[in-house]
C-alpha positions in Angstrom: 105.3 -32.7 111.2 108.2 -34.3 108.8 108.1 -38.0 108.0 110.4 -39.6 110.5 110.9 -42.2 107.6 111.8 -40.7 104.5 112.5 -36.9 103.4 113.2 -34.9 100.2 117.4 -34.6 100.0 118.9 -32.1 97.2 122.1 -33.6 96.9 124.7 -36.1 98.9 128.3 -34.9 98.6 131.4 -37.0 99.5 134.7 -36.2 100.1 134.0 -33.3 102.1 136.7 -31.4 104.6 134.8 -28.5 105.6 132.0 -29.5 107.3 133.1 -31.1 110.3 136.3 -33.2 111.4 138.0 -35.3 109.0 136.8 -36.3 105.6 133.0 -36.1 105.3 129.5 -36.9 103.3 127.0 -34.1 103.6 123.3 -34.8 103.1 121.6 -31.9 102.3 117.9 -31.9 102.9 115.4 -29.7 101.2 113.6 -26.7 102.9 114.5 -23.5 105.1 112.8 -21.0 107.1 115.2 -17.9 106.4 115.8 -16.1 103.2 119.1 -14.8 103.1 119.7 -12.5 100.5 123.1 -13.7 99.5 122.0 -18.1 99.4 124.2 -20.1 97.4 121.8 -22.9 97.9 118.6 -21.1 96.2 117.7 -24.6 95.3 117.1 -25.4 99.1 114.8 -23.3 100.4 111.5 -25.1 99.0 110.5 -28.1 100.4 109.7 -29.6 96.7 111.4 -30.7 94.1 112.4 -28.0 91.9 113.0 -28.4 88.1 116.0 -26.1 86.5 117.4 -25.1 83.3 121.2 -24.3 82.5 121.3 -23.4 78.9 124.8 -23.9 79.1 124.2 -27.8 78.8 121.6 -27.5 76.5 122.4 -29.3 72.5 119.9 -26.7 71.3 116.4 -27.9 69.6 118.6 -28.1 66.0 120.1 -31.6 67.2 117.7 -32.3 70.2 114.5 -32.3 70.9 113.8 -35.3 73.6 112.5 -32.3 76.0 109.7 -31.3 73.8 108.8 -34.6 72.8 108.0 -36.3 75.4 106.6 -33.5 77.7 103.1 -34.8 77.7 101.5 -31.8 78.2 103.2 -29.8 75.7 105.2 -27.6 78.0 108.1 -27.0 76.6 108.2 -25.5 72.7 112.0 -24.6 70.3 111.8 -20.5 70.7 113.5 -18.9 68.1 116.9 -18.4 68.7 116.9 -22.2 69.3 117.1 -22.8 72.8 113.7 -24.9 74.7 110.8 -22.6 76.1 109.1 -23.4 78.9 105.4 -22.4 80.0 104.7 -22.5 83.5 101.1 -22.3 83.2 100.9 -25.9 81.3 103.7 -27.7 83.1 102.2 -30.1 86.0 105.6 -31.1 87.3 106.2 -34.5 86.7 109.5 -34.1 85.6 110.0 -36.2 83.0 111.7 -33.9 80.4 114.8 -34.4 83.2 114.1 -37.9 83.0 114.8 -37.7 78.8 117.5 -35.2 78.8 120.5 -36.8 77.8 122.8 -33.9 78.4 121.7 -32.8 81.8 120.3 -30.0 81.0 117.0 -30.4 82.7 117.5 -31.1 86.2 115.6 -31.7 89.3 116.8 -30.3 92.4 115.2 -33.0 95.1 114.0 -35.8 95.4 112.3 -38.1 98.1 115.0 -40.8 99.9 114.2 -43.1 102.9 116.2 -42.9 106.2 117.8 -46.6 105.0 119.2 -45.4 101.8 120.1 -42.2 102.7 122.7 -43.8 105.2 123.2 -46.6 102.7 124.8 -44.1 100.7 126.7 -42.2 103.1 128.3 -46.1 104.6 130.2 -46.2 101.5 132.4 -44.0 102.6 132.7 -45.4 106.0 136.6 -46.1 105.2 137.6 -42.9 104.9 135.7 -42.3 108.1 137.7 -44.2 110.4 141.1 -42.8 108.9 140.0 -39.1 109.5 137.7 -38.9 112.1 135.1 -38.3 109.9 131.6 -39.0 109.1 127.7 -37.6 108.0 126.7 -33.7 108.1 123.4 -32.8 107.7 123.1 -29.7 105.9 120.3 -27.7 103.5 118.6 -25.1 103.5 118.0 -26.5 107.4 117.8 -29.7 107.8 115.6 -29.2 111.2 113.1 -28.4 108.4 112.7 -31.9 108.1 113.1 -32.5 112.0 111.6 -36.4 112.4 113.7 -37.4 109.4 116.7 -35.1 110.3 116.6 -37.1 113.9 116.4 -40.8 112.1 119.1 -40.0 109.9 121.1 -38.8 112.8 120.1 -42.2 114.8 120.6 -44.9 112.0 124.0 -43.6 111.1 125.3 -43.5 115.2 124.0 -47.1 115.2 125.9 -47.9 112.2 129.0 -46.2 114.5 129.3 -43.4 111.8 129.9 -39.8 113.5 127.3 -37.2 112.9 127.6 -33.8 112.7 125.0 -31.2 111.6 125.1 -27.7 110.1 121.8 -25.3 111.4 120.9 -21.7 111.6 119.2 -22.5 114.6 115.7 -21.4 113.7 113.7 -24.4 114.5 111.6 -25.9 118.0 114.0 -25.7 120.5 112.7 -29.6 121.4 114.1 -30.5 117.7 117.1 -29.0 118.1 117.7 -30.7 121.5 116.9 -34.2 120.3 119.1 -33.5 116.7 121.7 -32.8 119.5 121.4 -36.1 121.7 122.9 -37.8 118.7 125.9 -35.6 117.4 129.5 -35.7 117.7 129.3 -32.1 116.8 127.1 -29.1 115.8 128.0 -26.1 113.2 125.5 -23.4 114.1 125.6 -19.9 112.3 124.6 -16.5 114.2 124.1 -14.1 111.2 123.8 -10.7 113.3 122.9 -9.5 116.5 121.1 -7.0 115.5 117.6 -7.9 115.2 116.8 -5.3 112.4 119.8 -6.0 110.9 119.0 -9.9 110.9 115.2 -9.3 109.6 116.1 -7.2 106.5 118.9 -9.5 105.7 117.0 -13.2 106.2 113.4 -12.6 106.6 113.3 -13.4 110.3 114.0 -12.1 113.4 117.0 -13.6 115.7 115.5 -14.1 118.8 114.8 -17.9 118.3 118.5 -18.4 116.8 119.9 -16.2 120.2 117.1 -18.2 122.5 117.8 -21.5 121.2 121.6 -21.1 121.1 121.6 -19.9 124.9 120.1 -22.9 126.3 121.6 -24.9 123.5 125.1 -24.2 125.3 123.4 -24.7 128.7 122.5 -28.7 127.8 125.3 -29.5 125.9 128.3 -28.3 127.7 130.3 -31.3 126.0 128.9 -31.1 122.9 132.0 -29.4 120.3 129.7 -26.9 118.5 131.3 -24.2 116.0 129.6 -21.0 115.2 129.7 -19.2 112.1 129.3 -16.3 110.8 129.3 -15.2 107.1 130.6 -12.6 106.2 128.4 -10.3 104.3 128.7 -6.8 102.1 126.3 -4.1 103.5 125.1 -6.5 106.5 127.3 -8.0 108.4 130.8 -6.7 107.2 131.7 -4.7 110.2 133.7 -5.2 113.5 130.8 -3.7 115.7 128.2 -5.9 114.5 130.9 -9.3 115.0 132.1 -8.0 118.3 128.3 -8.1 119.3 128.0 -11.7 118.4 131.0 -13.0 119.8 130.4 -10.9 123.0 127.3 -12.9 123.1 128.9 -16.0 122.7 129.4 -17.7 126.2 133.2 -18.8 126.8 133.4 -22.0 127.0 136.0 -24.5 126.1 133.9 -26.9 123.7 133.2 -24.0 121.5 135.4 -22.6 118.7 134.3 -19.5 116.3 134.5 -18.9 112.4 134.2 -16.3 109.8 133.3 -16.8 106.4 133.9 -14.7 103.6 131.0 -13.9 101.2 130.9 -15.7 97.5 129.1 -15.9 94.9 129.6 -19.2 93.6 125.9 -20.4 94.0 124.9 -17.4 91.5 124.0 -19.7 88.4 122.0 -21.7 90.3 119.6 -18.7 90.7 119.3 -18.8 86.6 118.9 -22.3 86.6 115.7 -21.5 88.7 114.2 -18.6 87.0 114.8 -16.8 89.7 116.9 -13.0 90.5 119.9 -13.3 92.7 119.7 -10.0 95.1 123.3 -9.9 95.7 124.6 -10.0 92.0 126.4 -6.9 92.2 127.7 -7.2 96.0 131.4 -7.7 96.4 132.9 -8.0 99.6 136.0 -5.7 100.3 138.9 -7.6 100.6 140.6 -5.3 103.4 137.3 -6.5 105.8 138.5 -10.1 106.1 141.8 -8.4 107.5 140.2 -6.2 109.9 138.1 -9.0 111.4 139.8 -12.2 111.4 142.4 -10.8 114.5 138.7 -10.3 116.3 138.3 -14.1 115.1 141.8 -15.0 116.5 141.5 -13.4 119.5 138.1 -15.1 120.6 139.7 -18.4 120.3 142.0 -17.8 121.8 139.6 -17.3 124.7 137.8 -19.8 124.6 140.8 -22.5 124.5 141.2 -21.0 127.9 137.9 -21.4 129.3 
């Protein structure tokens, strides 16, 4: 069980216009159950904080060494082509080479946040709110991850009157996605694949929870605006059979609206930062795809407007 009272968030982002109406803050909360090969948020899927390197920040050990001093267990050494080392076996993860790096070099990717500040920090944005419409997504990795504190963020900010929104892919309790729901304005929910195969090699998991979840989901919440997504991936997804399945599946119904994403690989440095190889380095999505499915994207809602 999750702390209803405080959680581990990766980052807070304002000024956002793509997750949800109007202009937005997105909490993102650490921790996922899937392992999609193609995750531009690598830095989400653990639920710890996660310290990362980017060499491109670093002064080199010639003009700094704050890193390697005050490591206290010696950790981090200058390797010879003057750029930090860093031994895995010695460090202990208390993070305070991030604490003395001037540059940002060392980072930590999490960090533990109470429900009250957490919507202390999204409230000062609450004026560009009420112009556009907008208001808090909660996003990760999953934030149902985290379900007790994803359910007290979602209730302090709708008492503070600030819309909620949350991003999910739908693999979680039924029971916490149903009480996340009971206090959102609207809900972003991806279906990856319909084919279960397809889905297992590509995430880790198996569907049927997602497809389970989202059924009833759509049963409780008539009113509820939800949009699903679906990214669009190279040598998964990228095909009109494998969409028409999913938005065959999708029930019509006129609170729900339906979106493709095209595959990127913007989140690819972030894999480096970690020590860690990105699977999908050398994946490009054809550009002629996007054309063949967006009239499929068009023409379900389309339907659903009429529902």
């Amino acid at each position: 069980m999750s702390n209803p009272n405080e959680g581990i968030i990766f980052n807070i982002q304002n000024f956002s216009v793509h997750d949800g109406a109007g202009i937005r803050t997105i909490v993102f909360m650490k921790g996922c159950p899937l392992r999609c090969a193609w995750c531009s948020n690598p830095e989400s899927q653990l639920m710890k904080p996660q310290l990362a390197f980017n060499p491109m920040k670093c002064l080199g050990t010639e003009k700094c060494t704050s890193c390697i001093r005050n490591c206290p267990e010696g950790a981090i050494s200058a390797s010879e082509n003057g750029v930090i080392a860093m031994d895995p076996e010695k460090c202990v993860r208390c993070h305070t080479c991030a604490d003395n790096c001037a540059p940002g070099a060392l980072n930590v990717y999490g960090k533990n946040m109470a429900v009250r500040d957490v919507i202390d920090e999204v409230e000062k944005e609450a004026a560009f709110y009420s112009r556009s419409g907008g208001g808090m997504t909660l996003s990760g990795g999953e934030a149902l991850s985290q379900p007790e504190f994803a359910v007290a963020l979602l209730r302090e900010a709708r008492r503070r009157r600030i819309k909620t929104a949350m991003e999910t892919c739908g693999y979680a309790r039924y029971e916490d996605l149903k009480a996340a729901c009971g206090y959102l304005n609207e809900l972003i929910i991806d279906i990856k694949a319909f084919n279960d195969d397809v889905h297992k090699k590509g995430t880790g998991v198996s569907n049927s929870r997602i497809l389970e979840n989202f059924k009833q989901l759509v049963k409780d919440f008539p009113e509820l605006p939800i949009l699903v997504r679906t990214p669009v991936i190279p040598e998964f997804n990228d095909n009109a059979e494998e969409i028409k399945k999913i938005i065959d599946f999708i029930p019509v119904q006129g609170n729900i609206t339906y979106e493709l994403l095209p595959y990127h690989r913007m989140g690819q440095p972030k894999y480096e930062y970690l020590g860690m190889e990105f699977p999908y380095a050398d994946k490009q999505l054809d550009e002629n795809i996007m054309k063949e499915l967006r009239p499929l994207e068009r023409a379900a809602n389309e339907n659903f407007k009429k529902a």
